[in-house]
C-alpha positions as CSV (number, residue, x, y, z in Angstrom):
1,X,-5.6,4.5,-15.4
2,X,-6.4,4.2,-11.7
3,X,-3.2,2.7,-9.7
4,X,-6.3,1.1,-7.9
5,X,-4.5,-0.5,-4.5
6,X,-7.4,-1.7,-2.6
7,X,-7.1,1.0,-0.1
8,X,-10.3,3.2,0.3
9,X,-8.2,6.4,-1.3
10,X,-8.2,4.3,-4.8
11,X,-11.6,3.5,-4.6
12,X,-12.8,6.7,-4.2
13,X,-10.8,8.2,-6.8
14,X,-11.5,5.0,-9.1
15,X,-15.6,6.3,-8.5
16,X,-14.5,9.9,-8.8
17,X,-13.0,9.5,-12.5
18,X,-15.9,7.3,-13.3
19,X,-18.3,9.9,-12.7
20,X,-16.0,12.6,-14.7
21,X,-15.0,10.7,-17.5
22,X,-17.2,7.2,-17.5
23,X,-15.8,3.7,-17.9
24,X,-15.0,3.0,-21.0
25,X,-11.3,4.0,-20.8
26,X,-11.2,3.1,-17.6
27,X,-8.6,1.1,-16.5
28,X,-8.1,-0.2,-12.6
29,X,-4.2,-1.2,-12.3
30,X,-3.6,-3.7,-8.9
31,X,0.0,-4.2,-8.3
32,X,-0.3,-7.6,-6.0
33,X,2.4,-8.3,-3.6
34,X,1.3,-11.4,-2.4
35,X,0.9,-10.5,0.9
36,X,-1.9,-8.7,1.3
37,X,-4.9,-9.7,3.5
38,X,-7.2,-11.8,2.4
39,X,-10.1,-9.2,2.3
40,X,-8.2,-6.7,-0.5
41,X,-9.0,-9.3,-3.0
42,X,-12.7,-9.4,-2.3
43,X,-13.1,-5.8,-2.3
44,X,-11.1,-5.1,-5.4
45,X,-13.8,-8.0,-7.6
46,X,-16.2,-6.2,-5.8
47,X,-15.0,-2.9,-6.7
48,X,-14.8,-3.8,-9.8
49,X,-17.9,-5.8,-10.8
50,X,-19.7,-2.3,-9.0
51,X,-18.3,-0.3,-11.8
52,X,-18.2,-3.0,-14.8
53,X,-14.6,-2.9,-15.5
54,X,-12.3,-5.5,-15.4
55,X,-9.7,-5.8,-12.6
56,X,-6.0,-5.2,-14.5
57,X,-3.6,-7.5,-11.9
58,X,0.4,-7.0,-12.7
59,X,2.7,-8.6,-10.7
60,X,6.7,-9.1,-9.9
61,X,6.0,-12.4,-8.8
62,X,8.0,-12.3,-5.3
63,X,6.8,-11.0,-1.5
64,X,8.7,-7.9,0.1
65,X,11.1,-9.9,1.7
66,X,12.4,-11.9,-1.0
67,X,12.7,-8.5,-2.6
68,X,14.8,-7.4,0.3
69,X,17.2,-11.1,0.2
70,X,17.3,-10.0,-3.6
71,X,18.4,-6.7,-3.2
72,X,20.2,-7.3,0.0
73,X,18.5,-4.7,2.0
74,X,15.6,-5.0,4.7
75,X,13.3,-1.7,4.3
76,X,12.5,0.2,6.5
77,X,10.2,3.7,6.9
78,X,12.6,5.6,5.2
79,X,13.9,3.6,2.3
80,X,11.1,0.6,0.8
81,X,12.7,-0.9,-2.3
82,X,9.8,-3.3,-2.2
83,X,7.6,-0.4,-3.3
84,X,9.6,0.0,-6.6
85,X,10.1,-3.6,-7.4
86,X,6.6,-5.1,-6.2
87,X,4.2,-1.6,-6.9
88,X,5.9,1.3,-8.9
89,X,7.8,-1.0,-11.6
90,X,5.2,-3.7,-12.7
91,X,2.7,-0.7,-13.4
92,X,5.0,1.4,-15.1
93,X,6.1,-1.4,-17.7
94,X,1.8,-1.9,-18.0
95,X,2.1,1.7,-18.8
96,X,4.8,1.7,-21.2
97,X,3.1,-1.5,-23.0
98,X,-0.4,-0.3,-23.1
99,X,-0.6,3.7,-22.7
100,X,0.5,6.3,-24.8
101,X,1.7,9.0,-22.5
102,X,0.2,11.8,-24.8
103,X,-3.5,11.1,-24.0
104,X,-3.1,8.7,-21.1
105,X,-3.7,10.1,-17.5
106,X,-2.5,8.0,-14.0
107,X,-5.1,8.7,-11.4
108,X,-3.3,8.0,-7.5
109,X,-5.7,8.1,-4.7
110,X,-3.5,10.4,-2.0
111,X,-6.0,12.5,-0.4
112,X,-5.7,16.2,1.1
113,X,-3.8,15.2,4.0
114,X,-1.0,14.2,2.0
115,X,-0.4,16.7,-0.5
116,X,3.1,16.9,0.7
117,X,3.4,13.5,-1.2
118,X,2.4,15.0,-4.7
119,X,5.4,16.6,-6.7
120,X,7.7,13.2,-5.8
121,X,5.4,11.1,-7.3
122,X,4.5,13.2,-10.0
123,X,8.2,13.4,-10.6
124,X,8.1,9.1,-10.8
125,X,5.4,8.8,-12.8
126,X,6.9,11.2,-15.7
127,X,6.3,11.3,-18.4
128,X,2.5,10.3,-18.1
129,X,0.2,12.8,-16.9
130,X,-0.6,12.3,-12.6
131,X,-4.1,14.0,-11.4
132,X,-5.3,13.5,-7.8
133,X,-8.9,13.1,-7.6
134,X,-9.3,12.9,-3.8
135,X,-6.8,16.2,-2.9
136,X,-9.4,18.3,-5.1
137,X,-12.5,20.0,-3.6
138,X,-15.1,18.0,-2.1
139,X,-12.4,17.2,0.4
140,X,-13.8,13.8,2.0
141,X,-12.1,12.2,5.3
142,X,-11.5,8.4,5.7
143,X,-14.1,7.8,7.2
144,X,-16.7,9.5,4.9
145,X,-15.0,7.7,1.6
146,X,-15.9,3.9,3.7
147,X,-18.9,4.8,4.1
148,X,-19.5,6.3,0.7
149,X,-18.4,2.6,-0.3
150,X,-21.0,1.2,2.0
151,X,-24.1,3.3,0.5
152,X,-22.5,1.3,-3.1
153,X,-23.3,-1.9,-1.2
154,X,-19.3,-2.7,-1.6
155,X,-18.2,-3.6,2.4
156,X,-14.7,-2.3,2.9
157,X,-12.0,-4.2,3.4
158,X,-11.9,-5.5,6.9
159,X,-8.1,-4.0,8.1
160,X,-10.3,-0.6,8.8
161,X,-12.6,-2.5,10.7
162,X,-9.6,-4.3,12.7
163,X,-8.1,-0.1,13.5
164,X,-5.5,-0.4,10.3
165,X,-5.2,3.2,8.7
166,X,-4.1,1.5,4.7
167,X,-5.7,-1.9,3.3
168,X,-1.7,-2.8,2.3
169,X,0.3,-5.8,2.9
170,X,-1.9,-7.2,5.2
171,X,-0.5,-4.6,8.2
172,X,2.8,-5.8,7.8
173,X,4.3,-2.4,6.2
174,X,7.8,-2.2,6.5
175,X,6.8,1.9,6.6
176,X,4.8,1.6,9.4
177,X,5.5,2.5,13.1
178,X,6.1,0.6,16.3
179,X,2.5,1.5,16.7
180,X,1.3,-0.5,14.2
181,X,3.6,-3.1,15.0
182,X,2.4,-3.8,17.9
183,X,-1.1,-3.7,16.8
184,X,-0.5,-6.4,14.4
185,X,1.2,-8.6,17.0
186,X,-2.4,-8.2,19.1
187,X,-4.3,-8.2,15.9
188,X,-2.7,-10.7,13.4
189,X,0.1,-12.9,15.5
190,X,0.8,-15.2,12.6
191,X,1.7,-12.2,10.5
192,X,3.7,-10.5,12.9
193,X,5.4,-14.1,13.8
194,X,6.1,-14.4,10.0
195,X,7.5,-10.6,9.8
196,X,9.8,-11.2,12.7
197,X,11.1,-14.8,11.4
198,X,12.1,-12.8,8.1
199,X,13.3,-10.4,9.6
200,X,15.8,-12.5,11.9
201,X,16.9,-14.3,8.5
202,X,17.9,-11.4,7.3
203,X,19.5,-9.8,10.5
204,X,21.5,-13.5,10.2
205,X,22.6,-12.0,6.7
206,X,23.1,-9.0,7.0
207,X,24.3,-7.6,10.2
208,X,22.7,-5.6,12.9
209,X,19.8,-4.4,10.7
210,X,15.8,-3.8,11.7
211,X,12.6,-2.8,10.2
212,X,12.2,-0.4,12.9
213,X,14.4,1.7,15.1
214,X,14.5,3.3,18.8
215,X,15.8,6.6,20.1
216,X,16.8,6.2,23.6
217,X,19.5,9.0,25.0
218,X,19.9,10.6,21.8
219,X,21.1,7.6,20.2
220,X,19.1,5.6,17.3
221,X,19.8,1.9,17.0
222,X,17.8,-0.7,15.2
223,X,14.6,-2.4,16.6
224,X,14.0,-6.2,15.8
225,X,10.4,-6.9,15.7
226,X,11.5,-9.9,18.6
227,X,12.5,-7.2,20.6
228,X,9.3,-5.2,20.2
229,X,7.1,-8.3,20.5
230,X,9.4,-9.6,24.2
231,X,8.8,-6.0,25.6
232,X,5.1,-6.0,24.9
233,X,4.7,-9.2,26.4
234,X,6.3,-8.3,29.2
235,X,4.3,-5.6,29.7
């Protein structure tokens, strides 16, 4: 089983395992948050039809931030709970339903640069077997697995195009950095309007809580996304 997120890393381990073990035990898993960019879907069918295997779709039902209302907790970089509810738990039930930990295998596309990454999620994938096809030898960078994908005839999804680094939740990643932040507010207004409108309703909720946070005179305080998106403007 691939957990086949509709980032390039996926892909090319999806084509990696393919080429190992062939298709027919070959299953590609999408977790679908309901917020992701228009474009994932497309490249996933595409993805998919390429290798003739159907698309596997699981789903909590809910977006990240009616996980965080749920849970009573916006994310943040450090702590995501809308990773376990919307990603990590829908594929493991899949899992528990339809693979027998004994013979089946979970395929992650993390590449070399994130090795680091590798005995955690081993450790939340137990007891099924983890193997990482794109931190192995040949070591490929970004830019080499789109355009691998492009050789296929499959066009990759368009938040690489736009200067995303990951195909997820449309650029609104509660893990992400101001830097991104910001370059969804230029990119992707309506989405960055929408995060920030969330994000006050929670902030309403729950106190003095942000997505992101500031260090200014060795002090960290939260950062509200209006607060990123006045001082930009301003600027």
């Amino acid at each position: 089983m691939v957990q086949f997120s509709g980032g390039i890393g996926s892909w090319a381990a999806a084509q990696r395992v393919a080429a190992e073990y062939g298709t027919d035990r070959l299953t590609l898993l999408f977790a679908d948050t309901h917020v992701e960019d228009e474009d994932l879907y497309r490249f996933n069918r595409d993805a998919a039809d390429q290798l003739g295997v159907d698309l596997t779709v699981v789903s909590d039902g809910r977006t990240p931030f009616e996980v965080f209302r749920d849970v009573r907790f916006l994310g943040n970089a450090r702590i995501a709970p809308c990773s376990y509810w919307l990603k990590q738990k829908p594929c493991r039930d899949w899992l528990t339903t339809h693979a027998d930990p004994q013979t089946a295998i979970v395929y992650i596309g993390i590449d070399w640069s994130e090795t680091h990454r590798i005995p955690g999620i081993r450790r939340g994938w137990s007891p099924w077997q983890v193997r990482f096809p794109m931190a192995e030898p040949p070591f490929l960078t970004k830019d080499q697995m789109l355009d691998a994908a492009r050789a296929l005839g499959i066009e990759p999804p368009r938040l690489y195009a736009e200067g995303y680094r990951h195909n997820n939740c449309g650029g609104s990643c509660v893990r992400a950095g101001q830097r991104q932040w910001l370059h969804q507010l230029r990119t992707h207004p309506d989405r960055f309007l929408h995060a920030e409108h969330e994000e006050n309703r929670l902030r309403a909720e729950l106190g003095d809580v942000a997505i992101l946070k500031q260090r200014r005179s060795g002090v960290t305080r939260p950062l509200p996304l209006a607060e990123l998106r006045r001082r930009a403007q301003a600027a």
